[in-house]
Phi, psi and omega in degrees: 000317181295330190293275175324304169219072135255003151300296173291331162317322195261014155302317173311282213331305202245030170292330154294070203291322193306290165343289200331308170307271181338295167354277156344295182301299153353275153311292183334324183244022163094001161301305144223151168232187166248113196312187186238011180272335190102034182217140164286139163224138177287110189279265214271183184279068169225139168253043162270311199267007160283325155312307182326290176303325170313289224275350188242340177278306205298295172308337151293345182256348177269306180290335130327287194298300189318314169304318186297321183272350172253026177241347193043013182272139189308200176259314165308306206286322170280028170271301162325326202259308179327289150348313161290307222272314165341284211273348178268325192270064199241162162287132157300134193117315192304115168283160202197152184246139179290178179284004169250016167087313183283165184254165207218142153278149187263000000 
């Protein structure tokens, strides 16, 4: 069961193709980073990459939930296990937020 869904978390990681560049690009300038809830959040001041962080937390929270019910896990923890897999695959550069709340470069 655990095998199944860190399969599945690491699917989440990358369920988003449309996304990725933009994504990429995002992160890359500092722009967003990744919470430790398993959700993107906007570091600087854009309303691009806020569109952005909507449109890619909203498919993470239909893919969170969806992995919870087939799975019997609430939904925060696989957002949290995600969160991990999210953030050890991050690009060097890439920002994140530690377990202390504050954000951290990869």
């Amino acid at each position: 069961m655990k095998r199944i869904l860190a399969l599945a978390i690491l699917l989440t990681t990358f369920a988003f193709p449309a996304f990725a560049l933009d994504l990429h690009t995002a992160r890359s300038s500092g722009l967003v980073g990744e919470k430790s809830d398993g959700y993107a959040a906007v570091i600087g001041n854009s309303s691009d990459a806020q569109a952005l962080v909507n449109e890619v937390n909203g498919k993470r929270q239909q893919e969170y939930a969806r992995i919870s019910k087939q799975n019997g896990q609430p939904v925060d923890v696989v957002a949290k296990l995600a969160a991990v897999e999210i953030i050890k695959n991050l690009p060097a550069g890439s920002k994140y937020q530690g377990s202390d709340g504050s954000w951290k470069t990869r």
